[in-house]
Structures are given as structure tokens and as C-alpha cells.
C-alpha positions as CSV (number, residue, x, y, z in Angstrom):
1,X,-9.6,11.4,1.5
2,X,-5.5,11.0,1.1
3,X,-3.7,11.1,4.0
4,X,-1.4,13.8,3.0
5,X,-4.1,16.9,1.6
6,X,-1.5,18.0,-0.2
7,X,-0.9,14.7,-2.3
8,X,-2.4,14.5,-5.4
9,X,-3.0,11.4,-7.1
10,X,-2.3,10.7,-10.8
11,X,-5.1,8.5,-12.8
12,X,-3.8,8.2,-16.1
13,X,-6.2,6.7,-18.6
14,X,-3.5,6.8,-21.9
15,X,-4.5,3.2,-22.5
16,X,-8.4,3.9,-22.3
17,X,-9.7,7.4,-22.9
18,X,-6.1,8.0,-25.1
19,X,-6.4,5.0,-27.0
20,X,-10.1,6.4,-28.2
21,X,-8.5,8.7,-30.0
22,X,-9.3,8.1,-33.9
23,X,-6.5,6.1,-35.2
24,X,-4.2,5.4,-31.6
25,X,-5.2,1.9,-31.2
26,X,-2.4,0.1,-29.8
27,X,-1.7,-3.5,-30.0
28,X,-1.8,-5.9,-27.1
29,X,2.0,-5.8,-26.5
30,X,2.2,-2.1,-26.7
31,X,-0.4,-1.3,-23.8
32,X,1.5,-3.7,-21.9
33,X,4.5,-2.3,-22.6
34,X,3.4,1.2,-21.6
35,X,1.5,0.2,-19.0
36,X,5.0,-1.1,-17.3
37,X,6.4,2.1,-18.1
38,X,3.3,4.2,-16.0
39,X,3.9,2.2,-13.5
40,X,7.3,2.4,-13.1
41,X,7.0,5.9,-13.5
42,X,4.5,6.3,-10.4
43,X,1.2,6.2,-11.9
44,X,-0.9,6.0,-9.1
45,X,-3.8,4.7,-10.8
46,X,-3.8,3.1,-14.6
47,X,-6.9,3.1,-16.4
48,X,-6.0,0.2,-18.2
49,X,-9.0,-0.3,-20.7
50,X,-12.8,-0.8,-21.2
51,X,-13.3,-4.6,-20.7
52,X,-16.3,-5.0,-21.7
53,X,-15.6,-3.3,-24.8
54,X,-13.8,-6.2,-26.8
55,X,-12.0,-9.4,-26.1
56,X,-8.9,-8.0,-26.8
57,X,-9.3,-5.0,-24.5
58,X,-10.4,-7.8,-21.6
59,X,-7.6,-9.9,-22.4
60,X,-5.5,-6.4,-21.9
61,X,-7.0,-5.0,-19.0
62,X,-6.4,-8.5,-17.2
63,X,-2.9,-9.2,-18.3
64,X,-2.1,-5.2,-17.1
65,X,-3.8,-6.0,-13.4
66,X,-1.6,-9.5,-13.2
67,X,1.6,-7.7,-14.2
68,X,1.7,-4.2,-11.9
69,X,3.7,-4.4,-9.5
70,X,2.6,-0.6,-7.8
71,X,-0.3,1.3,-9.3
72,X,-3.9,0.6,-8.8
73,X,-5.5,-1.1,-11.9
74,X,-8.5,0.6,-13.0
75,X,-11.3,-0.8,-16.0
76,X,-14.2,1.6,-17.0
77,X,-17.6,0.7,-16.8
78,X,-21.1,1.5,-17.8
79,X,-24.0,1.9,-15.2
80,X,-24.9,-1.9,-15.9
81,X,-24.6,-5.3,-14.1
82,X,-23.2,-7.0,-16.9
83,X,-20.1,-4.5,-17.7
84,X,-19.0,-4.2,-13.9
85,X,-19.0,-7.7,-13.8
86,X,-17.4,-8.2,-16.7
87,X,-14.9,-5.4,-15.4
88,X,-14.0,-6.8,-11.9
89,X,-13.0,-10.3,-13.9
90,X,-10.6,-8.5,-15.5
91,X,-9.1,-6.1,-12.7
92,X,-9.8,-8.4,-9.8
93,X,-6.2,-10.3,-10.2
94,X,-4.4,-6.9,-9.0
95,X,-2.6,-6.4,-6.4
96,X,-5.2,-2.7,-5.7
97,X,-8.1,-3.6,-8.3
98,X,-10.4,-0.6,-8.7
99,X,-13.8,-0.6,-10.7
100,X,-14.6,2.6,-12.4
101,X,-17.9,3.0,-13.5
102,X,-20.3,6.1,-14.9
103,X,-23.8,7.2,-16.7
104,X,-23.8,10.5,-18.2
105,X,-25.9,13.0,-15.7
106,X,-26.7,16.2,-17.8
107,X,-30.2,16.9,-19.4
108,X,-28.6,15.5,-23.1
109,X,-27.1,12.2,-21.9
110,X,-30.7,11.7,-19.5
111,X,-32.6,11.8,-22.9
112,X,-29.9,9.1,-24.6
113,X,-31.3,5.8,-22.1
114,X,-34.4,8.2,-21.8
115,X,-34.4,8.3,-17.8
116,X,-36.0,10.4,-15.5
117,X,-34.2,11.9,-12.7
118,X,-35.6,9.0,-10.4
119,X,-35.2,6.6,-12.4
120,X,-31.1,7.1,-12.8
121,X,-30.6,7.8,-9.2
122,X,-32.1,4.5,-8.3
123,X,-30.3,3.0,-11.0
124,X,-26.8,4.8,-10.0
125,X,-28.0,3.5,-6.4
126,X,-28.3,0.3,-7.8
127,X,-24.9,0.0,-9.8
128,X,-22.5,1.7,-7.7
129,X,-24.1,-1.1,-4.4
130,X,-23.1,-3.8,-7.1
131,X,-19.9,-2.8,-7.8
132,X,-19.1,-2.1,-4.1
133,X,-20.0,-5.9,-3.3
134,X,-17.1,-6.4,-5.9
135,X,-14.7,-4.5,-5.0
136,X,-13.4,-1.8,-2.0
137,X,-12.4,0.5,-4.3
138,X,-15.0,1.9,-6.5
139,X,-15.3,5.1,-8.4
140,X,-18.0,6.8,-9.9
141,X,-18.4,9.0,-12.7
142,X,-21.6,11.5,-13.4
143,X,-20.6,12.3,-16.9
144,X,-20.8,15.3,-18.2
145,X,-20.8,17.0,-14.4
146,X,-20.1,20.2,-15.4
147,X,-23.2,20.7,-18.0
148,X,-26.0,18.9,-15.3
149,X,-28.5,20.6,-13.3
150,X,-26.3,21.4,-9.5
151,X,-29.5,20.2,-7.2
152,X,-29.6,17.2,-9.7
153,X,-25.6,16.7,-9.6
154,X,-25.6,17.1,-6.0
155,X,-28.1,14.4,-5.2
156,X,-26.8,11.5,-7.6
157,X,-23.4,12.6,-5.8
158,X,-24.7,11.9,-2.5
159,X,-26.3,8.7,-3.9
160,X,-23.4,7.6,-5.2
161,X,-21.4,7.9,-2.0
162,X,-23.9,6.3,0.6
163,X,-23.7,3.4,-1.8
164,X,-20.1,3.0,-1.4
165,X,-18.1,5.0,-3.9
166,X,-14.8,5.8,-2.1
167,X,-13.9,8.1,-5.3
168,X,-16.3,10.7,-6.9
169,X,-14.3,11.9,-10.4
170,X,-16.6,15.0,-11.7
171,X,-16.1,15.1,-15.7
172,X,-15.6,17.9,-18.0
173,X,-16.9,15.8,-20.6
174,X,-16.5,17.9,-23.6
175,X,-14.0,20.9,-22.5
176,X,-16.7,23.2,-21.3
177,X,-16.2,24.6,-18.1
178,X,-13.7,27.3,-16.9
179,X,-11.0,27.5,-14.8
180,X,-12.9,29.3,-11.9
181,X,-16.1,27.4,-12.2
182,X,-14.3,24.0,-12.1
183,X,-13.0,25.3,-8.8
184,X,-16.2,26.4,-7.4
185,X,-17.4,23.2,-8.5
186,X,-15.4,21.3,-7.0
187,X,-15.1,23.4,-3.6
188,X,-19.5,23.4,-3.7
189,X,-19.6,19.9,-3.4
190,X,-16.9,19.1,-0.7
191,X,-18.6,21.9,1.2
192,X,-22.5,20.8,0.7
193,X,-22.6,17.5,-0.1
194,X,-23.2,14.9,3.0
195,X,-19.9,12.4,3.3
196,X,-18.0,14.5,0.6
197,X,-15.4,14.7,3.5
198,X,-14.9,11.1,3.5
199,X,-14.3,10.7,-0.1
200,X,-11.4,11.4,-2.5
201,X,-13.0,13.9,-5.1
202,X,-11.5,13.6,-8.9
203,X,-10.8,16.0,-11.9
204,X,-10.9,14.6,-15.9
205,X,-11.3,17.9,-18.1
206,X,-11.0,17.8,-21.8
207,X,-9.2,20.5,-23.9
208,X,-11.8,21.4,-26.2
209,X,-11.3,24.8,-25.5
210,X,-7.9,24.5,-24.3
211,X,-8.2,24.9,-21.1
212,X,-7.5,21.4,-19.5
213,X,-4.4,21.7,-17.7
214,X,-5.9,24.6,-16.2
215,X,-9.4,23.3,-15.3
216,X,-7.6,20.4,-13.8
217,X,-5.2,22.2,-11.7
218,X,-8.4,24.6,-10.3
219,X,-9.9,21.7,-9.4
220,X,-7.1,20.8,-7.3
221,X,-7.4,24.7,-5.7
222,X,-10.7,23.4,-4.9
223,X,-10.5,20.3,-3.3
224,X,-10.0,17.6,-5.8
225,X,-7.3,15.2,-4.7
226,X,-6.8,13.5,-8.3
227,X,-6.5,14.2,-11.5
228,X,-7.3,12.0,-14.7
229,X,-4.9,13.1,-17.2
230,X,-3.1,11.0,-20.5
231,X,0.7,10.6,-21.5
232,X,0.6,13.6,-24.6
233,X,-2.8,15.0,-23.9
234,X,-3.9,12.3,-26.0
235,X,-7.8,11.5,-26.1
236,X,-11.1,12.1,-27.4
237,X,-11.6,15.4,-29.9
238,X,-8.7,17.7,-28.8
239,X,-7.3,15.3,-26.3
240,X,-7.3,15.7,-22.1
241,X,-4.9,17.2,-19.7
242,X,-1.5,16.1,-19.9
243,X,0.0,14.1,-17.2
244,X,3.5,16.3,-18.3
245,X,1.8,19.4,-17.9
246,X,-0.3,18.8,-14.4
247,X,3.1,17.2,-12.8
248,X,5.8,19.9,-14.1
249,X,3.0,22.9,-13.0
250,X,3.0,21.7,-9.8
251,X,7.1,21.2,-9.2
252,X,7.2,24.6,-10.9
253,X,5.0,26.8,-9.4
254,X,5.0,24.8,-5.9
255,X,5.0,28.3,-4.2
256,X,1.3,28.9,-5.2
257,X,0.6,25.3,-5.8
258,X,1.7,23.8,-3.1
259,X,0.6,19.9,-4.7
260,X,2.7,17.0,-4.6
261,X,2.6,13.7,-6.8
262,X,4.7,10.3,-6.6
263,X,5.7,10.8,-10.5
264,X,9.5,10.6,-11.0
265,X,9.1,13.3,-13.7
266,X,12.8,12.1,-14.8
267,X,11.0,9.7,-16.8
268,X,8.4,11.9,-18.9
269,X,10.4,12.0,-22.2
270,X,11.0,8.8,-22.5
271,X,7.2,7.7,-21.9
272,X,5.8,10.6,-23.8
273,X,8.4,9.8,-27.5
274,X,7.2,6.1,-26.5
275,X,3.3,7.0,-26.4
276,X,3.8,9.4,-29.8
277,X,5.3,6.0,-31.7
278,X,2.7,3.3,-30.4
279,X,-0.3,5.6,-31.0
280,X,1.1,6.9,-34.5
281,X,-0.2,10.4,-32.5
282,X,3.2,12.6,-33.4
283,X,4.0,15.5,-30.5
284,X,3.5,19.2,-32.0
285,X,6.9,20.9,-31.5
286,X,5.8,23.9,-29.7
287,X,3.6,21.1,-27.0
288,X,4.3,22.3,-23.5
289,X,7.1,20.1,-22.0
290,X,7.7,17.2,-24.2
291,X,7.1,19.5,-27.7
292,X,11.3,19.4,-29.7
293,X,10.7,23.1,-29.2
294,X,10.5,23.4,-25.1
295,X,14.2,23.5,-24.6
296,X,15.2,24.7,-27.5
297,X,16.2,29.0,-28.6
298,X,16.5,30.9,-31.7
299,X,16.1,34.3,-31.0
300,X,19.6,35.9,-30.6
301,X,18.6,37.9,-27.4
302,X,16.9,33.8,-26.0
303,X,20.6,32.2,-27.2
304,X,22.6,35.3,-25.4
305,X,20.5,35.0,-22.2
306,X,20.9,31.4,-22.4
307,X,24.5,30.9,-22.3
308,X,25.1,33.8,-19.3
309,X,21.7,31.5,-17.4
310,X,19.9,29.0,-18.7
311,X,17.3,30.6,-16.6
312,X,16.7,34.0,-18.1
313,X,14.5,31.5,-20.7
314,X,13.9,28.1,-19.1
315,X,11.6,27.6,-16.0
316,X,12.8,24.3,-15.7
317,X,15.8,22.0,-16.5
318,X,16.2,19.6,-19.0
319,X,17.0,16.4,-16.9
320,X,14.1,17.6,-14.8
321,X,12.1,15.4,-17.7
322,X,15.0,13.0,-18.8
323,X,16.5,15.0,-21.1
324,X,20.2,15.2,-21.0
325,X,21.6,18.1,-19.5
326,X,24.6,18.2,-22.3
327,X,24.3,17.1,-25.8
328,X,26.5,14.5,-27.2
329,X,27.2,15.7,-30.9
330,X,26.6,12.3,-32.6
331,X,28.4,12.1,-36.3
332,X,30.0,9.1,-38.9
333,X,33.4,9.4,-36.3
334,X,30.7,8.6,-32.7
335,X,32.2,5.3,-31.4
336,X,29.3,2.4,-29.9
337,X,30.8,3.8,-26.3
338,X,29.1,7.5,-27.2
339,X,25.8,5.9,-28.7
340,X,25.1,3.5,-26.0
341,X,25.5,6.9,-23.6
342,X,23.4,9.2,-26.0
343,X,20.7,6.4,-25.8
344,X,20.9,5.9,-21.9
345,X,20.6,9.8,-21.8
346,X,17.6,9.6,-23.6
347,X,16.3,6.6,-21.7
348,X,17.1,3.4,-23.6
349,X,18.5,0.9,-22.4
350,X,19.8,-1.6,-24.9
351,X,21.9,-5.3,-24.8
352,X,24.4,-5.5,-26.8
353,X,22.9,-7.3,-30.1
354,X,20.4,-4.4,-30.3
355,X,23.0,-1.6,-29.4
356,X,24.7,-3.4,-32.4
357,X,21.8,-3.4,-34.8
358,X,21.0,0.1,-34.0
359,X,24.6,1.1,-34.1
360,X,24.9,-0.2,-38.1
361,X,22.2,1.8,-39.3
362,X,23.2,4.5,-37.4
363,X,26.9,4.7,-39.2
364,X,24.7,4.2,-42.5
365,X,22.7,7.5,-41.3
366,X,25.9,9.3,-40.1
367,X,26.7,8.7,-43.3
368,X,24.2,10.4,-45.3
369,X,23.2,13.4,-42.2
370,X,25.5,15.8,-42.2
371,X,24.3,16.0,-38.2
372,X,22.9,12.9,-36.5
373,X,19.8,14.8,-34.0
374,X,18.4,13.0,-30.9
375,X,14.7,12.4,-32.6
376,X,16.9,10.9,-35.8
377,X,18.6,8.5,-32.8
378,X,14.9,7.4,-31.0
379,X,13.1,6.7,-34.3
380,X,16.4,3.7,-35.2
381,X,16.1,2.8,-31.8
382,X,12.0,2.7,-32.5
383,X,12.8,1.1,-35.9
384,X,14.9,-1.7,-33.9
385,X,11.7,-2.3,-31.1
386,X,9.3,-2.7,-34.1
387,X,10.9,-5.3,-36.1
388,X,12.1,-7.2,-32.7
389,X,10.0,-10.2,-33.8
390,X,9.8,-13.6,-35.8
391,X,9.9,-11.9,-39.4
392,X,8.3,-13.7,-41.9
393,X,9.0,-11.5,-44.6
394,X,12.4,-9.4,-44.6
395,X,12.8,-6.8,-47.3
396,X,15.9,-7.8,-49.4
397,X,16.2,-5.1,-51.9
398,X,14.1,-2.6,-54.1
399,X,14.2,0.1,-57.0
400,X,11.4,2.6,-57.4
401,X,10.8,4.7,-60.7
402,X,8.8,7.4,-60.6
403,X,8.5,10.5,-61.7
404,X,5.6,12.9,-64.3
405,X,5.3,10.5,-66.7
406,X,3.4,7.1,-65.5
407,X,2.4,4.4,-64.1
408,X,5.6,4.7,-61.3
409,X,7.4,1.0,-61.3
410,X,8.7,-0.8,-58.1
411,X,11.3,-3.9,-58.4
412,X,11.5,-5.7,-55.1
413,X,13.1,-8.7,-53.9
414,X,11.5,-10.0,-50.7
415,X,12.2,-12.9,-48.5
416,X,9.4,-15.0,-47.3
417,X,10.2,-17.6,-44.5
418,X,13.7,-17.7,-46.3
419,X,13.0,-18.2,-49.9
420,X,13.3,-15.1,-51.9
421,X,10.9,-13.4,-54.5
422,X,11.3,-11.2,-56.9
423,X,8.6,-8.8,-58.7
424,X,7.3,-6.0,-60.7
425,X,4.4,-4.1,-60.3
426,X,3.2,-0.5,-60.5
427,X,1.0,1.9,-59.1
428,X,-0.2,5.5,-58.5
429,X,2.7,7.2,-57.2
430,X,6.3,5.3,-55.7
431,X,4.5,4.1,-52.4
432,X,1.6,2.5,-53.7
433,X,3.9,0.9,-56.6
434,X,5.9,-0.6,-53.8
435,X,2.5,-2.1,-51.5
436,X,1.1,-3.8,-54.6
437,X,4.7,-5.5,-54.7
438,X,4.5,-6.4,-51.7
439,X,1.2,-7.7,-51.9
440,X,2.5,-9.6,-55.2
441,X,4.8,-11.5,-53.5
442,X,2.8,-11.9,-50.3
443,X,-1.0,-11.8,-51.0
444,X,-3.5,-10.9,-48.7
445,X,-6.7,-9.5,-47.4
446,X,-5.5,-6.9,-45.1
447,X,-6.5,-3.8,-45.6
448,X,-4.6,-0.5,-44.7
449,X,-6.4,1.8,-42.5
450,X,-3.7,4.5,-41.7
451,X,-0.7,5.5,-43.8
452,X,1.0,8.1,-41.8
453,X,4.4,9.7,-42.6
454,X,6.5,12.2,-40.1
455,X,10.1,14.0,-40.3
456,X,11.7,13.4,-37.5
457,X,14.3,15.9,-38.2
458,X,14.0,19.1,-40.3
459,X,16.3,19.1,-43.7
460,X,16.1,17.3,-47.2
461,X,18.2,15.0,-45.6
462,X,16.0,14.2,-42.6
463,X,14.7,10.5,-41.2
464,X,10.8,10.0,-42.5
465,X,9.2,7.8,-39.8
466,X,6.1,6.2,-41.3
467,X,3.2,4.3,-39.7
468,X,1.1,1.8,-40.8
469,X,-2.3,0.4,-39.5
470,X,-3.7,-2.4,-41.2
471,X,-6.8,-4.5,-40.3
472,X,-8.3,-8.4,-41.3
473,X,-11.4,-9.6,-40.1
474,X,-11.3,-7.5,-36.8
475,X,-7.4,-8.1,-36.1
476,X,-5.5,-4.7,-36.2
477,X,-1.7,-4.4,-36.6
478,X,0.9,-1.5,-36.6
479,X,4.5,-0.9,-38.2
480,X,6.3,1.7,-37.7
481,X,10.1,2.0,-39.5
482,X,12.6,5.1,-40.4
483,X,14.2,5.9,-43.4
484,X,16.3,9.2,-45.0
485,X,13.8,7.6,-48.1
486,X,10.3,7.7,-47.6
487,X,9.2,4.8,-49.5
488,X,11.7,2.5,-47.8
489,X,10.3,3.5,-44.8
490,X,7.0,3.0,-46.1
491,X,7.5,-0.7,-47.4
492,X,9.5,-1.9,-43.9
493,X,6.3,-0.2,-41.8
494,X,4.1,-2.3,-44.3
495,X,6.0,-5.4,-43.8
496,X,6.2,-4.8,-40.4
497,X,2.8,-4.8,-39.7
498,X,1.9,-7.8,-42.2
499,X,4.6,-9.7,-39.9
500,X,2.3,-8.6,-37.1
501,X,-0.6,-10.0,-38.5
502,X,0.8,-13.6,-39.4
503,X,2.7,-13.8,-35.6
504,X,-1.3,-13.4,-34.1
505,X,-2.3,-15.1,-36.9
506,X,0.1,-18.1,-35.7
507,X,-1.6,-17.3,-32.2
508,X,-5.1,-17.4,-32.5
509,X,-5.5,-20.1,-35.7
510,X,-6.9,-17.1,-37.5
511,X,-6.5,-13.8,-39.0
512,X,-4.5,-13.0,-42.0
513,X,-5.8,-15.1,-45.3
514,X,-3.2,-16.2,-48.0
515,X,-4.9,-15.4,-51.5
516,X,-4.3,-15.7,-54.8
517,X,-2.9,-12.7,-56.8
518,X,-5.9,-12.6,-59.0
519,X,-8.4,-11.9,-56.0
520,X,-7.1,-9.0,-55.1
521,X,-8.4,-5.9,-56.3
């Protein structure tokens, strides 16, 4: 158990159970990336991957555990030998390595490995002893808790702890249970269970039903002394409770919640626009705390109450999640002085070639926008991060024609390692005109998985961000890039993640296959 009963400790499994969700694969460099932003944040615990899932998930989990310089580094496991074996190589280089391993407990996942009740005690017995002789800090999972039998759920608990789990995490696995009973649950087993007391009990609830955030934060009521949560909600089906949410309930209502957690909740913005990019997983606008919406007031009577007290409408402040507490009206006459200070107000940090890259395309949009918004600002900035890298093809210059009558046309001009080419080609519709240009003048195998376009800002006028996934022979790349026109956007994300592919490509002595134009269909 914690020291302090009233700490509560944040497992955040973005970069596992978030990553799950259909289409948010991120790319080595970006769980890496946001893995140094948990932990600077004050993650207590990252869930960094599944190693035994894939190399590339090993290779990430490892790296993560090397690199943290705070949080415990946590890889899932099944009930085997072979994947906690495979999961202590990878987490066994941190400086607080933790093996996290789990079977699923109710009378539907018994009949999957077709187990009696015996039979998977002895084997949780067996498991959880194996990881302990890994690693001090083991915790155990009996999935789908909240659907199994409570004599059955009690006993593998029990078992589970006398072999050496020093964390008992009790899932909701598919956003069942209810506020009420996930505190009963909870409270049950601390009460009746022999060594719960010496153990640090654990919360991951789904939203299913959307009731996460609350399930979790029961828990809590009832004993639980972490909760697994994600950056966004993001994960499996409807997602899981959000760090944002569990962290800001408990600052907010600390008079009947009287929780605390190490999270500098300063930082949440920044992490959560950063998550939405990387995973191509846009935040609704009305999403509690990081949503466009949460600060912002329509109504009349909301804009009147708001100017005599911001809190007549607003249970929190801004800045209280990195937001700056005054806007900077950004426009075609904003100097490099006000945009490097409306970036470090929204948490970027550039050096100066960057802040002058950014700053370009940023007179370019001022020039087009009759108002330059914060999103419109982030997705430059997240245009600039995404094309930080050896570019083998740069897009010099295209014309699209389009229209009712077709095939639509695209005329591009792209360099390739320096020498320019120039094409024709056409297409159904402007975007897929421009790909088969591109893949004209660059041929390849690669296959695109995910096109994905977003406004950033409302208007005709508004930045389209666009994201591309595109997979050959088991490598996956992403591009993400921002435009005012849609299919420019759409061909930079494209070459972006084709420049992707050839850098690891370049790495690896594999991956992206040069063809002739006449093999590809």
C-alpha cells in the first residue's frame, strides 16, 4: 500500500491499451517521444507496450525503460513463461521495472484456454511465482473482474498475492460495471481478502457505457490506490478513463475527493493535442477538459457571466491545463516575438530555425485566414515536427483539375534526392489524381491503410490537417501535414510518410520496394 492513503497513483497505458485502438499505431519515435512527455509530466507508471507482441513493440518497450528518467516502466504480459520472460528483457534496463501480467477470470474468457477453476489458479500460482523471481514489482491482472464469479475472483486474488503480486489491478474489461458496484468491489476485497492490506489495489474501467471516469474514481472511494487510465480516453471500443479527467476531478472536487496525484496537470494540453496528432485519433470538441469547446462560451447569458467571473461558467482555469490564461490575437501584422510567446503558451518550445520555418507558413496563413486560431498555430507547428527528417522526396509544385466532368488531372513536380520530376496522371477525384502522381514519379508497393482528413479550425477558410498510414511488408509509417487546401495537405502527409518508409527502410536494409510504373495496379 502507498505511503500516503490519500496518493493515488497514475498508470497510464496510452502507448499499450491506447495504441490498440483500430488505426492509432504510432511509430517508434513517436511512443518515445510521448513516453518522455508522461514522464515528464509525472506518470507514475507507463505501460509502455506488449513485448512480446512484435519486434518493434520489444524494441519500444526496451528503449522507453533505458530512457525514463522517473516513472516505473511497465510491459503487459500473458499468463505464460515465455511472454514474462520475454517482458522482463525488455523492462529490466529501468531504473523501477515492473512486469504486468493477466488471464482473463470470468466464465467467457475460462472457456477461451478451456481451464477449469483449478487448473487457472494453479496456473496464476504458477505465473505470477515466475514473474516474482524476475522482478519485485509485479502486477496481476484477473481480466474481466467485474463479470467473474466473487468466491472464484476472491480466491485467484488471494492466489495471486501469496505468490508475490505487490499490485492487484481489478479490470472492467468491457465497461460493464457501475459506479457503486466498482466501489463495493473494490472495498469487498480489501475487507475479505487475506494480505489485501499489504497490497496496492488498481482500477482500469472501460467506457463502454460511459461510465469510466466515474467507475474509476469509485474505485478510488473504495480503496483502490491506482488508476489505469490513457492520454484522450484513447483505447479499445469506446476508449478508457482519461488521465485529464481522473486528475482534474480530483483537484476540483478535492472537498469530497480528497485524492492526490504527482501529475503537473499544467502539462495536459500539450500531451493530450500531441497524443490526438500521433494516433490520427482527433479530440471531440465538447471532450471534458482537453475538448476546443471546454473553455469556450456562446450563450449571451455564459459570455455576460464570464466577463463579471470567469467562474459563474468555468470550474477551473485555463492555465490549470496549460492553456494560456490571455489569448494573443495572432494576424498577417504578429511579429516572430508574439509567435514564439503564443507557442510557449501553448507548450512549444522551438530553436530558432524551426520558429523560422513555422513562422513562414504562418505569414502565408495569416495571409489567407482572416483570424489565425490556436489549433490553426499547433497543426504548422505539427506540420514542422512531421517533416523534421532526411526528405527524400520534397513536393515542388502541383495543379489539380477537377471538377463534374472527368477523369480529375494532377500536374506535379516532385524532387527526389535532388533531381526533379515532372508528371501527369489522373484519378477518381483531386486526391487520388495527386497519389497516382506521386506514385508515378516515385513507385512503390506501399499501401495506404488510413486516409484521414480534419478541420482544425471552423470556416471555408480553415487549415485541413490530413493523416496518412501506409504499410509494406509489415513496416507501418504516418504523415501528418496542414493545409487551407486539402489536397496539398493530402500529397505532403503522403510524401511524408513515404519519406518515413525509405528513412527505416535505410535502417533496417528492407522495407519500401522501388518498382516499375507498370507493376503497379
Amino acid at each position: 500500500m502507498s505511503n500516503d492513503e490519500n496518493r493515488v497513483l497514475i498508470f497510464d497505458t496510452t502507448l499499450r491499451d491506447g495504441e490498440q485502438s483500430p488505426g492509432a499505431t504510432m511509430s517508434h519515435q513517436e511512443k518515445l517521444e510521448i513516453a518522455g512527455l508522461l514522464d515528464d509530466m509525472g506518470v507514475d507508471i507507463i505501460e509502455a507496450g506488449f513485448p512480446i507482441a512484435s519486434e518493434g513493440d520489444f524494441a519500444a518497450v526496451s528503449e522507453i525503460a533505458k530512457n525514463a528518467k522517473n516513472a516505473v516502466i511497465c510491459g503487459l504480459s500473458r499468463a505464460n513463461f515465455k511472454d514474462i520472460d520475454r517482458c522482463w528483457e525488455a523492462v529490466k534496463h529501468a531504473k523501477a521495472p515492473r512486469i504486468h501480467t493477466f488471464i482473463g477470470t470470468s466464465p467467457l474468457h475460462r472457456a477461451i484456454p478451456n481451464l477449469t477453476m483449478d487448473e487457472m489458479a494453479e496456473r496464476i500460482h504458477d505465473t505470477v511465482t515466475h514473474a516474482r523471481n524476475l522482478c519485485d514489482d509485479v502486477q496481476w491482472s484477473p481480466m474481466d473482474a467485474t463479470r467473474t464469479e466473487w468466491e472464484y475472483l476472491a480466491r485467484v486474488v488471494e492466489i495471486a498475492i501469496k505468490a508475490g503480486a505487490t499490485t492487484i489491478n481489478i479490470p472492467d474489461t468491457v465497461g460493464y460495471t457501475a459506479p457503486n458496484e466498482s466501489a463495493d468491489l473494490i472495498r469487498r476485497l480489501i475487507a475479505e481478502v487475506p494480505g489485501a492490506d499489504e497490497v496496492v489495489f488498481s482500477t482500469h474501467c472501460h467506457n463502454d457505457l460511459g461510465m469510466a471516469t466515474a467507475n474509476s474514481l469509485a474505485a478510488v472511494a473504495g480503496g483502490a490506490r491506482q488508476i489505469e487510465c490513457t492520454i484522450n480516453g484513447l483505447g479499445e471500443r469506446a476508449g478508457n478513463t482519461a488521465l485529464e479527467e481522473v486528475v482534474m476531478a480530483m483537484k476540483v472536487r478535492h472537498d469530497i475527493m480528497p485524492y492526490a496525484t504527482g501529475i503537473d496537470s499544467t502539462k495536459i494540453m500539450n500531451i493530450s493535442r500531441r497524443v490526438a496528432t500521433v494516433s490520427g485519433f482527433a479530440v471531440q470538441f465538447n471532450k471534458a477538459i482537453v475538448g476546443k469547446n471546454a473553455f469556450a462560451h456562446e450563450s449571451g447569458i455564459h459570455q455576460d457571466g464570464m466577463l463579471k467571473n470567469a467562474e459563474t461558467f468555468e470550474i477551473m482555469r485555463p492555465e490549470d491545463v496549460g492553456l494560456a490564461e490571455t489569448n494573443i490575437v495572432m494576424g498577417k501584422h504578429s511579429g516572430r516575438a508574439a509567435l514564439r510567446s503564443k507557442l510557449s503558451d501553448l507548450g512549444y518550445h522551438l530553436a530558432d530555425n524551426q520558429l523560422n520555418d513555422v513562422f513562414v507558413r504562418f505569414k502565408a496563413l495569416a495571409d489567407l485566414k482572416k483570424e489565425v486560431f490556436d489549433d490553426d498555430l499547433i497543426a504548422l507547428v505539427t506540420d514542422s515536427t512531421a517533416t523534421d527528417q532526411a526528405d527524400h522526396l520534397q513536393l515542388v509544385s502541383m495543379t489539380v483539375v477537377c471538377g463534374t466532368e472527368g477523369p480529375q488531372r494532377a500536374t506535379m513536380t516532385i524532387s527526389v534526392d535532388g533531381r526533379e520530376t515532372s508528371v501527369e496522371a489522373t484519378g477518381d477525384g483531386p486526391v487520388d489524381a495527386a497519389f497516382n502522381a506521386v506514385k508515378a514519379i516515385y513507385p512503390h508497393h506501399a499501401v495506404l491503410q488510413l486516409y484521414q482528413v480534419n478541420a482544425v479550425t471552423e470556416g471555408t477558410d480553415a487549415q485541413a490537417t490530413v493523416s496518412v498510414r501506409m504499410e509494406e511488408e509489415g513496416r507501418i509509417a504516418t504523415g501528418q501535414s496542414a493545409d487551407t487546401d486539402t489536397v496539398v495537405a493530402s500529397v505532403k502527409a503522403y510524401v511524408n510518410a513515404l519519406n518515413r518508409l525509405i528513412v527505416r527502410r535505410e535502417k533496417t536494409g528492407g522495407g519500401l520496394r522501388e518498382v516499375s510504373y507498370k507493376d503497379v495496379s
